[in-house]
Structures are given as structure tokens and as C-alpha cells.
Biopython code that builds the backbone (N, CA, C, O; Angstrom):
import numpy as np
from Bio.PDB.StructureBuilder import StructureBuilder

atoms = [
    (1, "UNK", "N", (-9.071, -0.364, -20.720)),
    (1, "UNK", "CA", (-10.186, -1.277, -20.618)),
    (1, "UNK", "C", (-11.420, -0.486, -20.216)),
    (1, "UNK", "O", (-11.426, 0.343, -19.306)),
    (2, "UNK", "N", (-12.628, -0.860, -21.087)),
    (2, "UNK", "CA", (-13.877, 0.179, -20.911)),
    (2, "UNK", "C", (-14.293, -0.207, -19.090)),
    (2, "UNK", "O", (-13.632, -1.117, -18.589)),
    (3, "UNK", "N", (-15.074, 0.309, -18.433)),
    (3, "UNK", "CA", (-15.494, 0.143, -17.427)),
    (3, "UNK", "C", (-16.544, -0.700, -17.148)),
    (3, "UNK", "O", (-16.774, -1.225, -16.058)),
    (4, "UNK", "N", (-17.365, -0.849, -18.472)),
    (4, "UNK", "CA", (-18.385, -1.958, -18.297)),
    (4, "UNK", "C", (-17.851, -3.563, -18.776)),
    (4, "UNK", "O", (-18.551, -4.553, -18.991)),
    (5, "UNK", "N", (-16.423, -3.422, -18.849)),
    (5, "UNK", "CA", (-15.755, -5.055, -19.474)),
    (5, "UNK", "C", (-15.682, -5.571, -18.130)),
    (5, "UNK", "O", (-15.121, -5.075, -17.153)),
    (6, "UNK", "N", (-16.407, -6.759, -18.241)),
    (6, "UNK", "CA", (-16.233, -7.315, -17.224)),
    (6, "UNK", "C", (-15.984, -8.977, -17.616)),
    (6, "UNK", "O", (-16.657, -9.909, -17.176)),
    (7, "UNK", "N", (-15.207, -9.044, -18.253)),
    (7, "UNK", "CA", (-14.180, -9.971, -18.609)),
    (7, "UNK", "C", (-13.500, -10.635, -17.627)),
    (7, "UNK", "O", (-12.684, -10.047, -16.917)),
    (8, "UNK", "N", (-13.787, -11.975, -17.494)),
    (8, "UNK", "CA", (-13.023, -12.344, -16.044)),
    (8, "UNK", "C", (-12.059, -13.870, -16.981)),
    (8, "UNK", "O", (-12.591, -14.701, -17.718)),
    (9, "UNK", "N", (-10.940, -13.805, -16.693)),
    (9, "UNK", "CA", (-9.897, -14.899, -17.147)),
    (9, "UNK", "C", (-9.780, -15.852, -16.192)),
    (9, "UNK", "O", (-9.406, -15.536, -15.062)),
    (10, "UNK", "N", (-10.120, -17.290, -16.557)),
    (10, "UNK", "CA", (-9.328, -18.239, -15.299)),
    (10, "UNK", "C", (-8.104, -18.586, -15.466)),
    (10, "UNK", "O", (-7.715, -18.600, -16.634)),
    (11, "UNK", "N", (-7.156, -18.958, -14.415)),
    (11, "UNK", "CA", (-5.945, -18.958, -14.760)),
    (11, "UNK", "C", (-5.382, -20.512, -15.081)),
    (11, "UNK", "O", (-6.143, -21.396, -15.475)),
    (12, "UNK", "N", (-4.415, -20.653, -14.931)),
    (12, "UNK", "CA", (-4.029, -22.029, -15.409)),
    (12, "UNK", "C", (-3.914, -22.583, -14.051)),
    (12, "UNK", "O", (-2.908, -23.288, -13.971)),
    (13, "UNK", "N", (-4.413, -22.534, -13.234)),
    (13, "UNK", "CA", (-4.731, -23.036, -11.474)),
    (13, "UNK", "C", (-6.249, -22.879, -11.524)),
    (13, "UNK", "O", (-7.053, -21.987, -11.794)),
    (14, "UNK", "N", (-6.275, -24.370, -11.073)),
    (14, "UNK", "CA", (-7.655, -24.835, -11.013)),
    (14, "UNK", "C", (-8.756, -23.569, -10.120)),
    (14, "UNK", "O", (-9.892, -23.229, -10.450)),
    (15, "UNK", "N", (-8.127, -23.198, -9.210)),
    (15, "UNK", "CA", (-9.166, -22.373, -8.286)),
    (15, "UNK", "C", (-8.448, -20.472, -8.774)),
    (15, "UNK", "O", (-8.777, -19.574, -7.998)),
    (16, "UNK", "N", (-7.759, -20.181, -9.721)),
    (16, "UNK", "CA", (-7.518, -18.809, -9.762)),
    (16, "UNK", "C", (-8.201, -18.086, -10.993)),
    (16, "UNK", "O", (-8.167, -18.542, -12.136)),
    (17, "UNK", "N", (-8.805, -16.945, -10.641)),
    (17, "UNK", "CA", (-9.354, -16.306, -11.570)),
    (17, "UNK", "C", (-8.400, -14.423, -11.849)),
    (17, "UNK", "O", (-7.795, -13.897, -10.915)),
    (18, "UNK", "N", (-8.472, -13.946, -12.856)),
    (18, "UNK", "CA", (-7.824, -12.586, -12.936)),
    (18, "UNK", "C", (-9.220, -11.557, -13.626)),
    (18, "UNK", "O", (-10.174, -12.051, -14.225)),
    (19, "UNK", "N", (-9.079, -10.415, -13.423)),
    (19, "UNK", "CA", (-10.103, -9.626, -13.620)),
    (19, "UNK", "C", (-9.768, -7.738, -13.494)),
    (19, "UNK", "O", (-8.667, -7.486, -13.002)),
    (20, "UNK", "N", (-10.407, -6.820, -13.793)),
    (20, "UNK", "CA", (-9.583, -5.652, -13.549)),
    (20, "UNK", "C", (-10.553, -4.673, -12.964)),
    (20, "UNK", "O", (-11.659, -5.201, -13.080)),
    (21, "UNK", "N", (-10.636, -3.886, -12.578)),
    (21, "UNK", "CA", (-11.144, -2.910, -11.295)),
    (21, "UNK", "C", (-11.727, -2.233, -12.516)),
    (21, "UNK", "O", (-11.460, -2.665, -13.637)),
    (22, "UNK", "N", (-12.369, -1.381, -12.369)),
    (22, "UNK", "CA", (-13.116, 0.252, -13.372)),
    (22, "UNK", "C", (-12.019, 0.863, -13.546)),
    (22, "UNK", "O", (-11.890, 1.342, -14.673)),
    (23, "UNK", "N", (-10.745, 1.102, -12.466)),
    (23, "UNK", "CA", (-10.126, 1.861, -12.829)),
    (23, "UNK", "C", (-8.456, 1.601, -13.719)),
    (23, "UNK", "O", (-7.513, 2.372, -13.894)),
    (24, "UNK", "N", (-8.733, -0.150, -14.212)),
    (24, "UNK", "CA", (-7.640, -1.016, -14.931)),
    (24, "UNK", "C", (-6.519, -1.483, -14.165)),
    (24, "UNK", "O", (-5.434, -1.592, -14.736)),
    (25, "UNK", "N", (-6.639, -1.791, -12.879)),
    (25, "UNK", "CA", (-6.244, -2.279, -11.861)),
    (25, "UNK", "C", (-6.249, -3.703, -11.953)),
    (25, "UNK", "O", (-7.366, -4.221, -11.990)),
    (26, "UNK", "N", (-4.872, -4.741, -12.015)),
    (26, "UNK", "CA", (-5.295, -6.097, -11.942)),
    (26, "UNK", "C", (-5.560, -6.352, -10.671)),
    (26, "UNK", "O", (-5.326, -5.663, -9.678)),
    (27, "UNK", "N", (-6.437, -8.149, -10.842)),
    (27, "UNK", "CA", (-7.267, -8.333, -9.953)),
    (27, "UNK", "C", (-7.184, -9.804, -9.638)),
    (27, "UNK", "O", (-7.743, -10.598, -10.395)),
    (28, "UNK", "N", (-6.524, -10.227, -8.570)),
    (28, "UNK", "CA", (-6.475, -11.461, -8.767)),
    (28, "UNK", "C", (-6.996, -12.601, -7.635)),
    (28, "UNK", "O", (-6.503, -12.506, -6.511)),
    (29, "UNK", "N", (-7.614, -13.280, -7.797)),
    (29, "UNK", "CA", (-8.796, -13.849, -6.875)),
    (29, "UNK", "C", (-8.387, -15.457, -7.050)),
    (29, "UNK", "O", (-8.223, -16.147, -8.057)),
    (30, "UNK", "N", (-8.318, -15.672, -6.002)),
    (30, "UNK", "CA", (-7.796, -17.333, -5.757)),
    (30, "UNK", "C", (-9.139, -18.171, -4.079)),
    (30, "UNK", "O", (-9.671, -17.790, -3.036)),
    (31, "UNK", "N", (-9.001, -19.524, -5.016)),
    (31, "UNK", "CA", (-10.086, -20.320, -3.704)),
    (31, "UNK", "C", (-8.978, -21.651, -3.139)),
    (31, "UNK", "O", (-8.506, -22.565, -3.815)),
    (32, "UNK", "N", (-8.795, -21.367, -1.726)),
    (32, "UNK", "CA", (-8.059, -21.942, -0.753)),
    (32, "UNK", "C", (-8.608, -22.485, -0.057)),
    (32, "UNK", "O", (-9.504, -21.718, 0.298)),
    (33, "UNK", "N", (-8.724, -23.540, 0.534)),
    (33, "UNK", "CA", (-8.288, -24.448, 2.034)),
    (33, "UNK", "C", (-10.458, -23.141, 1.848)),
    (33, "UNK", "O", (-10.542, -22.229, 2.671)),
    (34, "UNK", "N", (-11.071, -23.225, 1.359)),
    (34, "UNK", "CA", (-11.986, -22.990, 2.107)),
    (34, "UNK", "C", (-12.272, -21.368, 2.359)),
    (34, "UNK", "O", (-13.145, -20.871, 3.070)),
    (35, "UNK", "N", (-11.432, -20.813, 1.689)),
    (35, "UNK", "CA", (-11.047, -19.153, 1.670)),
    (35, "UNK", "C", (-10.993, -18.653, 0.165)),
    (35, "UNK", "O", (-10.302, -19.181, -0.706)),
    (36, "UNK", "N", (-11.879, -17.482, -0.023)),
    (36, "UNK", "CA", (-11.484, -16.600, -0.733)),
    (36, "UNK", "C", (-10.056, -15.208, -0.739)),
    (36, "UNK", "O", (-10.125, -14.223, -0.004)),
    (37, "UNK", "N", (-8.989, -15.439, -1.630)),
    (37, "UNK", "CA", (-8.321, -14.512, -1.181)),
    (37, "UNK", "C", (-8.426, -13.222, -2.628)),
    (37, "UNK", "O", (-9.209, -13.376, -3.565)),
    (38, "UNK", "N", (-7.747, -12.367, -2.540)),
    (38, "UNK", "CA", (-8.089, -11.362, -3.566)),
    (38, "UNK", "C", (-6.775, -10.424, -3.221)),
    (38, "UNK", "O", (-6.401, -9.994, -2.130)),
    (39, "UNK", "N", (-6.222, -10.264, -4.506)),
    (39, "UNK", "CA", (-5.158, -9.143, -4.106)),
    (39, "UNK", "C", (-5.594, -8.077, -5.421)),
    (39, "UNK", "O", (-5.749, -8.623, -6.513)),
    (40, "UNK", "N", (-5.732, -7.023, -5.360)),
    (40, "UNK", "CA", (-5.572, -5.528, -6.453)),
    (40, "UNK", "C", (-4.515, -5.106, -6.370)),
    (40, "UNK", "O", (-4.136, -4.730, -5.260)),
    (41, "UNK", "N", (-3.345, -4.974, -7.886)),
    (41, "UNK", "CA", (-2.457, -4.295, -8.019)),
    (41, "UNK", "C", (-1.070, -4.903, -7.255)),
    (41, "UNK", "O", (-0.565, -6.013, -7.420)),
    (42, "UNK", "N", (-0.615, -3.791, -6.352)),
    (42, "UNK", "CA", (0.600, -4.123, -5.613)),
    (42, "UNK", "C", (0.446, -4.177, -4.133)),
    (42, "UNK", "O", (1.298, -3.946, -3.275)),
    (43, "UNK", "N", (-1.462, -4.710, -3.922)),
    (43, "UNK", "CA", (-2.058, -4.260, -2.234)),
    (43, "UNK", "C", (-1.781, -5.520, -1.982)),
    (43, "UNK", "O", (-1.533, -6.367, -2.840)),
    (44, "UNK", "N", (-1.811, -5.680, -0.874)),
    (44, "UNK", "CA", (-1.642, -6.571, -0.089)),
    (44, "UNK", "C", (-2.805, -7.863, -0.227)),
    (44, "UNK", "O", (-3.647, -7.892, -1.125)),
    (45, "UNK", "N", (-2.718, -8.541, 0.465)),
    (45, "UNK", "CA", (-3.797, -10.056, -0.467)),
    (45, "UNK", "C", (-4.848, -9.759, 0.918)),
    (45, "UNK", "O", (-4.519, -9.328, 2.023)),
    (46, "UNK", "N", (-6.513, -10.238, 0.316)),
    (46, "UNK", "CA", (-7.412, -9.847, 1.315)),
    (46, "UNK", "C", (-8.381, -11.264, 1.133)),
    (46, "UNK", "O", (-8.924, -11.699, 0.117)),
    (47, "UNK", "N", (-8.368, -11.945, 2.919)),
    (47, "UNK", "CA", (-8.866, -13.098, 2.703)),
    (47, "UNK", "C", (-10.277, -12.802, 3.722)),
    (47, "UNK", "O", (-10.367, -11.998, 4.650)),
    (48, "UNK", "N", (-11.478, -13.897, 3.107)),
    (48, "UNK", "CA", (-12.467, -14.211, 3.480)),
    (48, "UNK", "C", (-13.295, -15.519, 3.269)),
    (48, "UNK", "O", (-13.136, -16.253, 2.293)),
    (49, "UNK", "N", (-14.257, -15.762, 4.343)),
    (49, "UNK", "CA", (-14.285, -16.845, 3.877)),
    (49, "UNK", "C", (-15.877, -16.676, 2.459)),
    (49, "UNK", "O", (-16.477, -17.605, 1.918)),
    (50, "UNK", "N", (-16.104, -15.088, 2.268)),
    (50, "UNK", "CA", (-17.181, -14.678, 0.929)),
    (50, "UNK", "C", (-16.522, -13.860, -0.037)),
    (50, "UNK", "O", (-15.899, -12.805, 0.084)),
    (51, "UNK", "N", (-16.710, -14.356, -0.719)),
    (51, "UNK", "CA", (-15.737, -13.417, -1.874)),
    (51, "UNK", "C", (-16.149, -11.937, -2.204)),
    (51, "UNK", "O", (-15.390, -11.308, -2.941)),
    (52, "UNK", "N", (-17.183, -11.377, -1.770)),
    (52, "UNK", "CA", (-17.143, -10.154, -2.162)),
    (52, "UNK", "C", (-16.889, -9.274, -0.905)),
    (52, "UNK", "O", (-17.030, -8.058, -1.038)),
    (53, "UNK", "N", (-16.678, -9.569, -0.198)),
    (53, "UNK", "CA", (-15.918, -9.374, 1.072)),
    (53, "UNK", "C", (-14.182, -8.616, 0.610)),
    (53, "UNK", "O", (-13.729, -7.479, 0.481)),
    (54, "UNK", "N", (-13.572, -10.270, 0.463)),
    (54, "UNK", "CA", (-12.105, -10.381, 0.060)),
    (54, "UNK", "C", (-12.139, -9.246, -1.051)),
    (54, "UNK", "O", (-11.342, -8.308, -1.062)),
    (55, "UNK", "N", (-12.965, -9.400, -1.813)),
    (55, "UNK", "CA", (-12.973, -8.069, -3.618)),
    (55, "UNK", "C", (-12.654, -6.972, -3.044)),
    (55, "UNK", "O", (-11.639, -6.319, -3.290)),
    (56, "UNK", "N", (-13.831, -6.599, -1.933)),
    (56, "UNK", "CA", (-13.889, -5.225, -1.261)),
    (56, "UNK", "C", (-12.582, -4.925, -1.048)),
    (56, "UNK", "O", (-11.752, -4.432, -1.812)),
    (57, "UNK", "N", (-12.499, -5.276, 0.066)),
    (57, "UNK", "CA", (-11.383, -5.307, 0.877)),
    (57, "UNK", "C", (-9.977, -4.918, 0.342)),
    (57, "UNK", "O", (-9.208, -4.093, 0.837)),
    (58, "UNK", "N", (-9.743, -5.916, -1.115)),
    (58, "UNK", "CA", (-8.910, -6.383, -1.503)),
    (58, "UNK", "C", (-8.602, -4.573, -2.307)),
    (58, "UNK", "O", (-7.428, -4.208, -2.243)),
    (59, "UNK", "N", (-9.490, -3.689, -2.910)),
    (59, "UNK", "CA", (-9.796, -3.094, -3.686)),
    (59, "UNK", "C", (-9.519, -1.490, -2.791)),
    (59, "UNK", "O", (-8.905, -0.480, -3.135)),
    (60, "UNK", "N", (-10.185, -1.791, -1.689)),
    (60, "UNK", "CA", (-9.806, -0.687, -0.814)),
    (60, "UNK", "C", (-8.767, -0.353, -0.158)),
    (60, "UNK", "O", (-8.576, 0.747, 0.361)),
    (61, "UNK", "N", (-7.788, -1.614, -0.143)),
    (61, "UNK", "CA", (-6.409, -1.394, 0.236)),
    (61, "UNK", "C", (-5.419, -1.307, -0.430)),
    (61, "UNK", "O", (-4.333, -1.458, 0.128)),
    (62, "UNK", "N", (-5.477, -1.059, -1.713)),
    (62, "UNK", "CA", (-4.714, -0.650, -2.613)),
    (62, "UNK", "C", (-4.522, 1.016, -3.305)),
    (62, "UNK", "O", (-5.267, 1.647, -4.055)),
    (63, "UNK", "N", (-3.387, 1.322, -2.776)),
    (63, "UNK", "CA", (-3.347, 2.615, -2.598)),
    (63, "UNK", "C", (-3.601, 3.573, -3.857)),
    (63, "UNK", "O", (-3.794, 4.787, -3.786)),
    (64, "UNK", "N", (-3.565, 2.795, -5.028)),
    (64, "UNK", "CA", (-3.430, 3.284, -6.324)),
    (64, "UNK", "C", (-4.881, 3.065, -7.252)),
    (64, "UNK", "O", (-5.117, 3.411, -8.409)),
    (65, "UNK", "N", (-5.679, 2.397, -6.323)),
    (65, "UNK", "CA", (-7.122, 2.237, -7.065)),
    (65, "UNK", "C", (-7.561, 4.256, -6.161)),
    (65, "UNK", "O", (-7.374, 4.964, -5.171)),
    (66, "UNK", "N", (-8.098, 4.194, -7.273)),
    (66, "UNK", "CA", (-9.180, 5.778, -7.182)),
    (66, "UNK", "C", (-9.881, 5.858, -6.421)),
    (66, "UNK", "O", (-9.844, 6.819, -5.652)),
    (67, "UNK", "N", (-10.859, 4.836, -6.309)),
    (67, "UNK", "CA", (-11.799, 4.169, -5.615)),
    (67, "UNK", "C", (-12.874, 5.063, -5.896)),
    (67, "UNK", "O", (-13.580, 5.138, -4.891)),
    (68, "UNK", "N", (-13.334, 5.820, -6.885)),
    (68, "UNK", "CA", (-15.195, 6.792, -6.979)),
    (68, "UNK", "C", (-14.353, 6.964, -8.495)),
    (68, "UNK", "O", (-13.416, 7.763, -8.519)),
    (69, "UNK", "N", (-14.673, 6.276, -9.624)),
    (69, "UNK", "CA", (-14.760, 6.563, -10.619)),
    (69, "UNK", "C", (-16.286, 6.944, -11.159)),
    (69, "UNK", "O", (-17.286, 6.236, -11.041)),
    (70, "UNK", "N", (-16.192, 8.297, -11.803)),
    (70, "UNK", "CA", (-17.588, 8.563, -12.291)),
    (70, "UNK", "C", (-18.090, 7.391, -12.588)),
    (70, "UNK", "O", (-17.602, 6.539, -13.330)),
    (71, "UNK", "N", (-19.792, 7.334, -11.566)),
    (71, "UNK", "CA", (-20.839, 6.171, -12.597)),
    (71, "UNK", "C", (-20.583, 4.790, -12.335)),
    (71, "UNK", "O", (-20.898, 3.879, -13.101)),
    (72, "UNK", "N", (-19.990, 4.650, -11.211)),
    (72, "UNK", "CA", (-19.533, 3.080, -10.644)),
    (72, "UNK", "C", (-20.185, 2.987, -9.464)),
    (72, "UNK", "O", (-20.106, 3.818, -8.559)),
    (73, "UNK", "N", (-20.966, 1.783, -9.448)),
    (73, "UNK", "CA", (-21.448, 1.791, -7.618)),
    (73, "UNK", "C", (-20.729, 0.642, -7.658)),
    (73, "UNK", "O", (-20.884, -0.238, -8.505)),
    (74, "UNK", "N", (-19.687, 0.617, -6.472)),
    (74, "UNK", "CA", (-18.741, -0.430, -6.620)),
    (74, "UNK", "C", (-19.241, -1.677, -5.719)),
    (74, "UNK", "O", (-18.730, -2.785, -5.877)),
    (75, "UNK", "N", (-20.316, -1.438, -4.715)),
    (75, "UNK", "CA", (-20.654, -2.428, -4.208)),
    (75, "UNK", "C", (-21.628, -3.297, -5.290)),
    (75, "UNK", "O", (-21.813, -4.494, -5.074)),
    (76, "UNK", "N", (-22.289, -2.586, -6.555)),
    (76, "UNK", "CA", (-22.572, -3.603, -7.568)),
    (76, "UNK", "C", (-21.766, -4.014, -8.318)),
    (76, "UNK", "O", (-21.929, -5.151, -8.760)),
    (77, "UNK", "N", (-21.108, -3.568, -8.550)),
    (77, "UNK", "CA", (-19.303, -4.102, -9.551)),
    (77, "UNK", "C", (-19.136, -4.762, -8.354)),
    (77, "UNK", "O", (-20.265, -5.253, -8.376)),
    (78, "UNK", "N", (-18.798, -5.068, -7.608)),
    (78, "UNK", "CA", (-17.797, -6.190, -6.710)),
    (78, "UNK", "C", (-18.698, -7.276, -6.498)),
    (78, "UNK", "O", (-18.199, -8.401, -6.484)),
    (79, "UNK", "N", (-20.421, -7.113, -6.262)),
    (79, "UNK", "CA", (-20.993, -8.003, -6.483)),
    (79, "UNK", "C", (-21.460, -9.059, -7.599)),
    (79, "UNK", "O", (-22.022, -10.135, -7.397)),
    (80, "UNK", "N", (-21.125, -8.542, -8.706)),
    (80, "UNK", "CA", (-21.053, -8.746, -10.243)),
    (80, "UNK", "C", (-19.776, -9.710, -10.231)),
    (80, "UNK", "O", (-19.643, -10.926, -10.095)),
    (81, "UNK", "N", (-19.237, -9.056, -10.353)),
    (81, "UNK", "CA", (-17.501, -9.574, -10.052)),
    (81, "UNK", "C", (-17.643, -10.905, -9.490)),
    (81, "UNK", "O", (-17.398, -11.919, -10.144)),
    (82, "UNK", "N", (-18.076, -10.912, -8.169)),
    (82, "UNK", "CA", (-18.473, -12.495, -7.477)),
    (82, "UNK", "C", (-19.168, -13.216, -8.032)),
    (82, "UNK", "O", (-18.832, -14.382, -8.241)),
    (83, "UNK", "N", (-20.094, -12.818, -8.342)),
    (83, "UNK", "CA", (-21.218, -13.551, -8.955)),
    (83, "UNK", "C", (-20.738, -14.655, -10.014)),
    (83, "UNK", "O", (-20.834, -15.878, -10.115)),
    (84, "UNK", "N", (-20.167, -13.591, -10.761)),
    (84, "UNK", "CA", (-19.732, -14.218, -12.654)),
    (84, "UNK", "C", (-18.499, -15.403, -11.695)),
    (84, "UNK", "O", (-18.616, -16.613, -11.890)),
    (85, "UNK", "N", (-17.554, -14.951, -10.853)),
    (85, "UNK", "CA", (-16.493, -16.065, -10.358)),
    (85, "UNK", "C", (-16.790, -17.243, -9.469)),
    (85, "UNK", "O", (-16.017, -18.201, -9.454)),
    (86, "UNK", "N", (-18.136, -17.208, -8.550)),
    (86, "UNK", "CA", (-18.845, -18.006, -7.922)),
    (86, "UNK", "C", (-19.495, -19.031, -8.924)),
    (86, "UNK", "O", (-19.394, -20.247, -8.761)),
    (87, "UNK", "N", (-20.199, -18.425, -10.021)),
    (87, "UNK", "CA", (-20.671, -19.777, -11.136)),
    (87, "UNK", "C", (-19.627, -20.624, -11.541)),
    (87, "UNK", "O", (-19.415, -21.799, -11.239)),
    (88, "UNK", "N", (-18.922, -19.749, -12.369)),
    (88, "UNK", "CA", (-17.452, -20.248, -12.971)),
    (88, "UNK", "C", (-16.770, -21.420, -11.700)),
    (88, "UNK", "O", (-16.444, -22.573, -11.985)),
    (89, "UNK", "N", (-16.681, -20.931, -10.565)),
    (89, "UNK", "CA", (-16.126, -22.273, -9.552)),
    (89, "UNK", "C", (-17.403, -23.025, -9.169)),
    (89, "UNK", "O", (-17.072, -24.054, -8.578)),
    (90, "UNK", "N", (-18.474, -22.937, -9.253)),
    (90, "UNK", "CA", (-18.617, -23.837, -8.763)),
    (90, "UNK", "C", (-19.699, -24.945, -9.885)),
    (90, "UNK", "O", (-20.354, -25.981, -9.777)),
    (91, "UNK", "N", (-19.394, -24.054, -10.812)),
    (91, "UNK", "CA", (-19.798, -24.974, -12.163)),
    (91, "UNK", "C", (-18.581, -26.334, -12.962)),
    (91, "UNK", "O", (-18.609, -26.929, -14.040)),
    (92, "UNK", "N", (-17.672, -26.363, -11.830)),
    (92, "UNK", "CA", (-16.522, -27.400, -12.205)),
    (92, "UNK", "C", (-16.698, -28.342, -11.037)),
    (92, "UNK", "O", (-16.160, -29.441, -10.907)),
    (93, "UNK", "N", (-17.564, -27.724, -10.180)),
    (93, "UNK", "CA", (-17.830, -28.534, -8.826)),
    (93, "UNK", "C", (-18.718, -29.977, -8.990)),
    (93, "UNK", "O", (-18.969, -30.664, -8.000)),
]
sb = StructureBuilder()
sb.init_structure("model")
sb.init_model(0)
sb.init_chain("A")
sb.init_seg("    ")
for serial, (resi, resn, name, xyz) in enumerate(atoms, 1):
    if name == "N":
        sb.init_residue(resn, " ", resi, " ")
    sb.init_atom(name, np.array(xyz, "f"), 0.0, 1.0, " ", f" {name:<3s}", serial, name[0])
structure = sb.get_structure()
């Protein structure tokens, strides 16, 4: 997957979205009880109550993301990332 796809899938759950890191890492982002949660890969799930928080988080604790792929500022990819999933929920709102 190119690095500028930023292709985001909703899932067949009203509040879950899937998406993939720069470095083709799945990405999976769910809205709870009032919480953003976010898990990358095989990391552990990362909750907040702002989603680019949970992205971060979610992205940095996964041992198998790279994390500095040439030409990525990831705090604008993770903000991107929110952005496009924040309309998407709350355009059903």
C-alpha cells in the first residue's frame, strides 16, 4: 500500500473504522461508551477520550511499526487519519 493511500474502511459496526499505518500496518479504530480506542497490528488497544491521541499511542506501541519511514511526519498522518474518521462519525450523527 503506497504511503499517501489514505483509504479508511468502515466496518460492519456502526462506530468501527480500519485503516493502515505508512508502514502497511493494520489499524483499527473503534468509538465506545464515549472513548476512542485504536489498536495497530498485534499492539495492544490504546484508549482516549481524542482520537489522535489513541492513533498515536496506538501506533507507538506496536513493536513492529518502524515508526520514521522516509518523508512521513506522523503527527500529520495521525492527524489526517482523525480528521477523515471524525467526519465519517460524526456525519451519521
Amino acid at each position: 500500500m503506497s504511503r499517501d493511500d489514505q483509504r479508511i474502511s468502515r466496518g460492519s459496526k456502526v462506530d468501527e473504522w480500519t485503516t493502515y499505518t505508512p508502514e502497511g500496518r493494520p489499524l483499527l479504530v473503534r468509538r465506545r461508551s464515549g472513548q476512542w480506542s485504536a489498536k495497530c497490528g498485534e499492539g495492544p488497544e490504546a484508549q482516549s477520550e481524542w482520537l489522535d491521541v489513541a492513533l498515536a499511542e496506538a501506533i507507538h506501541s506496536d513493536e513492529d511499526v518502524v515508526g520514521h519511514v522516509h518523508g512521513i511526519d506522523y503527527g500529520k498522518w495521525t492527524r489526517t487519519i482523525a480528521d477523515a474518521i471524525e467526519r465519517d462519525y460524526t456525519a451519521d450523527r
